[in-house]
C-alpha positions as CSV (number, residue, x, y, z in Angstrom):
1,X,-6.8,-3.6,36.7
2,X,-9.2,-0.5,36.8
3,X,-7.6,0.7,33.8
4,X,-7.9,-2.3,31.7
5,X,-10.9,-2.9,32.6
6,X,-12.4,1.2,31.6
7,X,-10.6,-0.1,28.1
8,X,-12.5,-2.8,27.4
9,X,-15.4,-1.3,28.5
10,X,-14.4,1.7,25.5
11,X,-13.2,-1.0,23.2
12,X,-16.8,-2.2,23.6
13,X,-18.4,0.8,22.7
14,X,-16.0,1.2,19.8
15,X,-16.4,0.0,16.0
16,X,-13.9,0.5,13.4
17,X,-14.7,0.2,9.8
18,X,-12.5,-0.1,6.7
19,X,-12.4,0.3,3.0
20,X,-8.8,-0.9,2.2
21,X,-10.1,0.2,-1.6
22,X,-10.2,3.5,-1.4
23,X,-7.9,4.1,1.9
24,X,-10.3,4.8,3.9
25,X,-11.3,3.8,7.7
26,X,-13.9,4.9,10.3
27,X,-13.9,5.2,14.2
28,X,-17.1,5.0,16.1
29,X,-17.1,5.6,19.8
30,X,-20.5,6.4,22.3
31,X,-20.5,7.4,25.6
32,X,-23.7,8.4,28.1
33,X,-23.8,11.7,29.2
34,X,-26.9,12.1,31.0
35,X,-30.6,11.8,31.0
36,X,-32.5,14.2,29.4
37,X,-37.0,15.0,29.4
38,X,-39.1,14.0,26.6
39,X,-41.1,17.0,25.8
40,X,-42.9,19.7,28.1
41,X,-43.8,17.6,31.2
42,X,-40.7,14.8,32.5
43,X,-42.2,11.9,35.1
44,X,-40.0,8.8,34.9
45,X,-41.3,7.0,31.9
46,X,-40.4,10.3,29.6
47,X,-37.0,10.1,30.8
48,X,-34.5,9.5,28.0
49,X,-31.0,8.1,28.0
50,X,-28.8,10.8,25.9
51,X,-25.4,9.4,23.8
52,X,-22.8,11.3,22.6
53,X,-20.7,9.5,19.5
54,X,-17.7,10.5,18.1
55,X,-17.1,9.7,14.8
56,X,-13.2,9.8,12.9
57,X,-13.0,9.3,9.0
58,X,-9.2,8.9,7.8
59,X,-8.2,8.7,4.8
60,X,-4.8,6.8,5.2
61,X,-3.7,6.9,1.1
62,X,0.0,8.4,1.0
63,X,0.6,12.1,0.0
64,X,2.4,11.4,-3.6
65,X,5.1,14.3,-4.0
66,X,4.3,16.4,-6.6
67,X,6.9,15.3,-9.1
68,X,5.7,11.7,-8.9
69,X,2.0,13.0,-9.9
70,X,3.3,15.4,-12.9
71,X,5.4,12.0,-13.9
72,X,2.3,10.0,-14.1
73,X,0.2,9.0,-17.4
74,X,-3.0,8.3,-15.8
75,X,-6.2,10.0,-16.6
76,X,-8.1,9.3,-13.0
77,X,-7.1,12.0,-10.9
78,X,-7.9,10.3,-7.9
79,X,-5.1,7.8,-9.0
80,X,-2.7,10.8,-7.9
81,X,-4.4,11.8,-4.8
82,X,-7.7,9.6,-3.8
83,X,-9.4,12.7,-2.5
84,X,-12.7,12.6,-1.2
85,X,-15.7,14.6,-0.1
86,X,-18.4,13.5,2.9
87,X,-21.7,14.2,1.4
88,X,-24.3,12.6,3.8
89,X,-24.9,9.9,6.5
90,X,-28.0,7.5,7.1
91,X,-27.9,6.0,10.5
92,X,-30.0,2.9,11.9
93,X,-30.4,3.3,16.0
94,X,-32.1,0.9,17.3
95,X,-33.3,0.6,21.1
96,X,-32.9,-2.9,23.0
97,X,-35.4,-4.5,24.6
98,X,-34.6,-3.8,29.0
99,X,-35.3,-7.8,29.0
100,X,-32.0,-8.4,27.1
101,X,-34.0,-10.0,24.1
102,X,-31.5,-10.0,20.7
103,X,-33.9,-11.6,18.4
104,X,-32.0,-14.9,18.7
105,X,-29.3,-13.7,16.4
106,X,-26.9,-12.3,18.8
107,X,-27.5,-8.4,17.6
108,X,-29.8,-6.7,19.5
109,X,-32.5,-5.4,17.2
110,X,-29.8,-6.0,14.3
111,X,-32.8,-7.6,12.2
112,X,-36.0,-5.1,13.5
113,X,-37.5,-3.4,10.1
114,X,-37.5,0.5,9.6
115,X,-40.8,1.0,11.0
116,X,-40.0,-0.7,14.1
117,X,-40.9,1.7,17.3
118,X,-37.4,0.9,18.6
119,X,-35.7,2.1,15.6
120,X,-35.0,5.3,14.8
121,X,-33.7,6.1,11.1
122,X,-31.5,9.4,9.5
123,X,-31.4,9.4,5.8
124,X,-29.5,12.4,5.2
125,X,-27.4,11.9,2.5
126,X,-27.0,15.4,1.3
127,X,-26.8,17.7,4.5
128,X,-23.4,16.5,5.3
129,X,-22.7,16.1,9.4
130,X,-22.4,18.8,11.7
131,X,-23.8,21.3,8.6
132,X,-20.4,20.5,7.2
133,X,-19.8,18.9,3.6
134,X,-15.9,18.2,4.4
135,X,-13.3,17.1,1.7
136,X,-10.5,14.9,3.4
137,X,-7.1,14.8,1.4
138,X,-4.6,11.9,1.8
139,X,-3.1,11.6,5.0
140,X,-5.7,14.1,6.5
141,X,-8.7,13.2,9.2
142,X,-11.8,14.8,9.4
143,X,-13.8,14.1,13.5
144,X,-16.7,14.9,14.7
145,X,-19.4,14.7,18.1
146,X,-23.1,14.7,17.7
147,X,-25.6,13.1,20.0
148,X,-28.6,10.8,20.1
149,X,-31.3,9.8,22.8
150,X,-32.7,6.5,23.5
151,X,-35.2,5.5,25.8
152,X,-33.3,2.0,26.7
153,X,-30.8,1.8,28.8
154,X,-28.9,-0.1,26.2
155,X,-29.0,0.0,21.8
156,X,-27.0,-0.4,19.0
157,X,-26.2,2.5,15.8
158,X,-24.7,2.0,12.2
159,X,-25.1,3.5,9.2
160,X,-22.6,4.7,6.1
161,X,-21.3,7.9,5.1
162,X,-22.5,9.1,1.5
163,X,-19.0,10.0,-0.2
164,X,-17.6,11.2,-3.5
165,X,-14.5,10.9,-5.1
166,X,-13.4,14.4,-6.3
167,X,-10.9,16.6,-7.9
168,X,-7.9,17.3,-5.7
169,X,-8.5,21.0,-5.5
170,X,-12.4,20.2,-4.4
171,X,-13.0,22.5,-1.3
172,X,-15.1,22.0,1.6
173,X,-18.7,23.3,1.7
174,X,-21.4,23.8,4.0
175,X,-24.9,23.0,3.7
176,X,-26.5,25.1,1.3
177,X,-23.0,25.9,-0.6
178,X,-23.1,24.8,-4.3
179,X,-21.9,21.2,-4.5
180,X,-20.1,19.9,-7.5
181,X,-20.4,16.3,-6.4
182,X,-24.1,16.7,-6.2
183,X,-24.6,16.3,-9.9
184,X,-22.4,13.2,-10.3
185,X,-24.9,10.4,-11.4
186,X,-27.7,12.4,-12.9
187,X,-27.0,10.7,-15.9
188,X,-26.7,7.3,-15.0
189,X,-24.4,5.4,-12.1
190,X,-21.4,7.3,-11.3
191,X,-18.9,5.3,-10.1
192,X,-17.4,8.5,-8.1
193,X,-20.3,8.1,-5.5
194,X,-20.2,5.4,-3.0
195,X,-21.4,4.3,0.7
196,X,-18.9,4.4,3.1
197,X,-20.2,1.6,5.9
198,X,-20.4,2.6,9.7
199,X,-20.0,-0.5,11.6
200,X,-22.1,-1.6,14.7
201,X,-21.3,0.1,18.0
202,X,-23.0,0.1,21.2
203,X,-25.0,2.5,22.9
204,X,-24.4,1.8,26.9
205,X,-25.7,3.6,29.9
206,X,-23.2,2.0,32.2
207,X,-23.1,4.9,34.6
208,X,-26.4,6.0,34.6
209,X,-28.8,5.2,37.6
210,X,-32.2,5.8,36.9
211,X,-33.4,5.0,40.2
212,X,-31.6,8.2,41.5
213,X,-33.7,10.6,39.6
């Protein structure tokens, strides 16, 4: 029983996202891993919750032997492989109210505008994550951990990944290498850019007693 009940508690931390047109899917997961101080000085109310969040981008297309790609006639190369290259992110994290109020719409601060003090906004969409620009291959997974800190006990992120569809030989950068995909759409819209959506998951600080501090 304790165990289905820690996997329904992870299942509700847990978003998965999917873009069955490019072959392409996204696991979000949070967890709490301690409080942390606001600035130089740290009484209660400059106490923050702090989130980690694990993020895993698969790109599920099938590795097409080489024989089949030489064998076929069409000009898209991503036809033959769908390779792609993770660009940026923009992430909406929004704070819940400690009352439990959720707007009336059953999202907790899903409808609160950017310049909302419970919302925090990352438009990053050409550092990469992690200061990596990774290209994922069919049949490969690129994961990563970063962290976030909110000062409810409670919140909500999602966001999308700014991707590229690029050659099959593409390889991965880091931020400030030269980036091919960079100057797709300077001339107009470039269908090989797209946003790759992050579903809602939740931010909980289940094990976390502030009273103990």
């Amino acid at each position: 029983i304790r165990l289905m009940g820690e996997q329904k508690d992870l299942w509700g931390r847990t978003s998965i996202s999917v873009d069955s047109k490019r072959g392409l899917r996204v696991i979000a997961t949070s967890s709490c891993i301690g409080i942390t101080a606001v600035g130089h000085l740290s009484p209660n109310e400059n106490l923050k919750n702090r989130f980690s969040y694990r993020i895993r981008v698969e790109n599920y297309n099938e590795v097409k032997p080489f024989e089949d790609i030489m064998g076929d006639d069409s000009d898209d190369i991503n036809d033959h492989g769908r390779t792609y290259q993770l660009l940026g992110r923009t992430w909406k994290i929004i704070e819940d109210c400690e009352d439990g109020d959720d707007n009336g719409n059953g999202d907790k601060g899903g409808d609160l505008d950017e310049d909302d003090d419970r919302v925090l906004m990352v438009k990053a969409p050409r550092t990469g994550v992690v200061g990596y620009l990774p290209v994922i291959r069919p049949g490969e997974v690129f994961e990563y951990m970063s962290s976030c800190d909110l000062g409810s006990s409670t919140g909500t992120m999602r966001g999308s990944f700014h991707m590229a569809a690029v050659d099959d030989d593409t390889e991965s950068a880091q931020v400030g290498d030269p980036v091919e995909a960079f100057d797709f759409g300077k001339d107009g819209v470039d269908d090989r850019l797209f946003e790759l959506p992050v579903a809602p998951f939740r931010l909980e600080a289940t094990t976390i007693d502030r009273g103990n501090e």
